[in-house]
N, C-alpha and C positions, 0 to 999 in steps of 0.2 A: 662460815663463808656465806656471803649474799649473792645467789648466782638469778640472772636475769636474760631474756631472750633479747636477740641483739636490734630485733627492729624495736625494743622498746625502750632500749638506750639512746639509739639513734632518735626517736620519736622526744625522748625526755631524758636529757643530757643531766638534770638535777635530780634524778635517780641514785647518780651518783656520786659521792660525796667527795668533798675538795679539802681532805685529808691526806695525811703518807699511809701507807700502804702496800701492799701487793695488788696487782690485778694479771685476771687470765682472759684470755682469747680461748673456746673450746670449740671441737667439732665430735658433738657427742662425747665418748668417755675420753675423746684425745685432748691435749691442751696441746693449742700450736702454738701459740705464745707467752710467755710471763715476764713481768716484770716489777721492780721497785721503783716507787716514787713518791714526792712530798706533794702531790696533789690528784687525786686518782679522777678526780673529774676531767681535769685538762687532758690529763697525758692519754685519756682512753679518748676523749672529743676529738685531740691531734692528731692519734691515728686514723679514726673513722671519717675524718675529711682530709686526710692525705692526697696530694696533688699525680696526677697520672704520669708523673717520672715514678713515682717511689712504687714499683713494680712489686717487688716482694711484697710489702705492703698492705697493698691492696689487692694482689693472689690472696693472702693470709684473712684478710676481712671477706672474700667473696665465700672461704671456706668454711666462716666462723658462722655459728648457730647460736651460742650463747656464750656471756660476759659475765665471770665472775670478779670476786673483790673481798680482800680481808682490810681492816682497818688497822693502822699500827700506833702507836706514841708519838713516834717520832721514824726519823730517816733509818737512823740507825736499827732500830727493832724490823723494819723495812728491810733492810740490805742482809741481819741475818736468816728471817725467814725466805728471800728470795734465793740464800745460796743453799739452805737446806733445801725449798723445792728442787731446787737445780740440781742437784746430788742425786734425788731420791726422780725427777723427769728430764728428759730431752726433748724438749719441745722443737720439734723441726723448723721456725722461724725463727728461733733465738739467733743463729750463725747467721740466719739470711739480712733480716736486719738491723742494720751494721750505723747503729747511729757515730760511735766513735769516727765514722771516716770525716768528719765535719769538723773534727777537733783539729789545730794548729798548734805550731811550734814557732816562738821566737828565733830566730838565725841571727845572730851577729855575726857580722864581722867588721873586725879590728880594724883592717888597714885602707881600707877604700868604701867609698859608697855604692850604694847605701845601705849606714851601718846597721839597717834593720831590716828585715824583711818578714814575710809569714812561709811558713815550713810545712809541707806537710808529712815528711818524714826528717829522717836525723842522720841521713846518707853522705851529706856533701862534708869542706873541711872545712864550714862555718863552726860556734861556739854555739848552743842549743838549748833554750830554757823553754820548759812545757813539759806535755800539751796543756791548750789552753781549750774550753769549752769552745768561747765564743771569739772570733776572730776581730768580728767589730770592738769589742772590748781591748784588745791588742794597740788598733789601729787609735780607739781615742786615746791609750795612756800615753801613748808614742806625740800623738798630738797635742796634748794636756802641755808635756814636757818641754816642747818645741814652744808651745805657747808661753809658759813662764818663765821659762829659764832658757828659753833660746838656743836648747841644743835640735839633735840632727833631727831632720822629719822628712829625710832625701824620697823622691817620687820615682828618681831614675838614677844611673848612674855616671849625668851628666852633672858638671860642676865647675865653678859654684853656681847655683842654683839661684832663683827668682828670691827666696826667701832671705839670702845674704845681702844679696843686693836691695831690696827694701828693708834688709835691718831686724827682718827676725827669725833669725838664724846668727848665731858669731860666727860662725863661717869656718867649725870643725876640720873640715875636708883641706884646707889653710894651716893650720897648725901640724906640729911636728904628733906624729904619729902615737908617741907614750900619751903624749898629754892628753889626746883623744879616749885614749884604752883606760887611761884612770877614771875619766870622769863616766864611761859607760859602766864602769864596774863600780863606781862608788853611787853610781843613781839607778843601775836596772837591773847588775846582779849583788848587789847589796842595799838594805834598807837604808836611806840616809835621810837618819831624825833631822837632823838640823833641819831640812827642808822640810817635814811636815810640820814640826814646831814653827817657824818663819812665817807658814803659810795660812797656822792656827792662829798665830799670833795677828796676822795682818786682815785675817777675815774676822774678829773681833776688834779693831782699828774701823773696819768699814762699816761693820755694824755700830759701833758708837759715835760713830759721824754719819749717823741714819745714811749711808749709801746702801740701800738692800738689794738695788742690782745687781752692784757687785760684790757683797758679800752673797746674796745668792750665788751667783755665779762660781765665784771662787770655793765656796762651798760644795759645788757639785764639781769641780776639774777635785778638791781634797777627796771627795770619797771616789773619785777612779785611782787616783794616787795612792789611796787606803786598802782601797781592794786589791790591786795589784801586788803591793810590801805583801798583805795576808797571804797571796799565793806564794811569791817566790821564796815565803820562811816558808810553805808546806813543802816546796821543790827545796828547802837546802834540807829538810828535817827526816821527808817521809823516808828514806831509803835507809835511814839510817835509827827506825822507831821497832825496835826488837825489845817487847815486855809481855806481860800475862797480867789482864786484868778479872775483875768481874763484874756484868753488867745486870742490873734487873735479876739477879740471881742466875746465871749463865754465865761460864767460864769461860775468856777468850786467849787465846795465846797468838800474836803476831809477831810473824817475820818481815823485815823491807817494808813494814808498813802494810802488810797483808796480811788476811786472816789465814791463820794455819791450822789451826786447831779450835774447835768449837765446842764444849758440852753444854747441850740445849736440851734441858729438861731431862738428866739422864743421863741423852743417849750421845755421843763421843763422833764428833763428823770431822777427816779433814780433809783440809782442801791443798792444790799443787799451787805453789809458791811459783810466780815470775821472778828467775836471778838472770837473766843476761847480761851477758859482758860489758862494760858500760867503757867508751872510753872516754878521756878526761876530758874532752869535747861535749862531754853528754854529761856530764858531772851535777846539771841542773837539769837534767832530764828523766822522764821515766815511758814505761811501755804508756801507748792510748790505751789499750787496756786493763790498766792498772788504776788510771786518773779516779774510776767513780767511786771503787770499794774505799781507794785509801785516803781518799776528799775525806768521803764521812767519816772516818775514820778520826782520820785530823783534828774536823770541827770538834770531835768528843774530847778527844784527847788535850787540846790545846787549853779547855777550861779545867779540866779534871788534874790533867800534869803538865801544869804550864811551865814550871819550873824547869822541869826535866827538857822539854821541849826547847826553851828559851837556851836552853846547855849546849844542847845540840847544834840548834842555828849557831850559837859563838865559836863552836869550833868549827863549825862548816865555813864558815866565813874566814877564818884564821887559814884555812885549806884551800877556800877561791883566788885568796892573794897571795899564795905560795906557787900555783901552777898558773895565775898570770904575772907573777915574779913580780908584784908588789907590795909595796909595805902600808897593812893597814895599819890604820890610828886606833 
């Protein structure tokens, strides 16, 4: 453990290192804060210039005396060492601050505008896929989509809208209502190749007719397009990822996509599994605090047991057009 005094991090930020990790916040033999992350320089800089809303925050930094930090591989050697400390400490600011409250949820709905909106819970009788880290992330895939293919990008829920009327928009909110529900289901809660192939295919058209505008361009609307499909196969798969592997020589056993069970180096740790009731409204959903264990989780597992993985999402899908009573291809 490299532990350092805190005006001499603040002083020299390059102390410390922009690897994954652990790091603690301490006031003497107490730790008031720990946490996992993929870069321990930022995530400790982020907090020590936190803005004078984030109260907790900065109570937590005026307490702190000195800044420790373990080095990890990766995220994941990260997230098991942060749930053993967490096991074995209570750090009095881990409840208080509350990054999760930032995270959003997709809200559709079906029958009226507009058909998207950002969530911060999963209360109402909207259709709910998330959470999602970052909100603005939400707002460009929605706009990517509107942009290419001319579906909804509704601002309010007047209609039709500015964007039908100059033509880019087809004018969803106009059409009989299935036809609507198909096509949000076959572009935002299921992966639809044909449209990333199309859109592969047309940004190597642009690039051989030297246009690199817009092959740049179109390049950057495919990877929000890209990232988005990576999340919503994690939301049709994670709840439904119940296996026992082993990592780096440690034993993992997971339920729902959570760790349950851990032998690290011996000794035998488990942790309380989130199962809440989920209703088929929530079908793409899970707790915010579930999103960061079973993310990492994912990322491992998607290259290790892709196959397995790849299983899952097809039946999950065969399941999403069952309880919106359509018939997938």
């Amino acid at each position: 453990m490299n532990l350092k005094l805190k005006k001499d991090v603040i002083n020299n930020p390059e102390l410390l290192p922009g690897t994954s990790g652990i790091f603690k916040f301490h006031s003497g033999n107490e730790i008031l804060y720990l946490a996992k992350t993929t870069d321990i320089r930022r995530s400790v800089s982020s907090l020590l210039t936190s803005q004078p809303e984030d109260e907790q925050v900065l109570k937590m930094i005026s307490l702190t005396k000195e800044i420790s930090w373990e080095v990890e591989n990766n995220i994941l050697s990260a997230l098991l060492k942060e749930k053993i400390e967490l096991s074995r400490n209570a750090p009095q600011f881990n409840n208080l601050i509350d990054p999760i409250s930032a995270y959003v949820y997709l809200s559709i709905n079906f029958q009226k505008v507009p058909y998207f909106s950002l969530s911060e819970n999963t209360l109402q009788e909207d259709y709910y896929l998330g959470p999602f880290f970052n909100r603005f992330f939400l707002l460009d895939f929605i706009a990517v989509l509107g942009e290419l293919k001319k579906y909804p990008a509704c601002e309010s829920d007047n209609y039709p809208c500015l964007r039908y009327q100059n033509g880019t928009c087809s004018g969803w909110c106009l059409k009989d209502s299935s036809e609507t529900a198909e096509m949000i289901v076959n572009n935002y809660l299921v992966i639809n190749e044909d449209l990333v192939e199309n859109l592969k295919i047309q940004q190597q058209l642009y690039f051989n007719d030297l246009e690199f505008v817009k092959e740049n361009a179109l390049k950057e609307q495919l990877e929000v397009i890209l990232k988005y499909y990576d999340l919503l196969k994690f939301f049709h798969t994670v709840k439904q990822i119940d296996l026992n592997f082993s990592y780096n020589n440690h034993e993992i056993k997971l339920q729902k996509g959570q760790i349950e069970e851990l032998i690290f180096e011996g000794k035998t740790f488990n942790f309380p599994i989130s199962k809440p009731q989920y209703r088929s409204s929530e079908y793409l959903a899970i707790e915010k605090m579930q999103l960061s264990e079973s993310r990492i989780l994912y990322n491992y597992l998607k290259k290790k047991y892709s196959q397995k993985i790849d299983q899952i999402y097809f039946d999950s899908v065969k399941n999403i057009y069952k309880i919106m009573d359509l018939n997938g291809e």
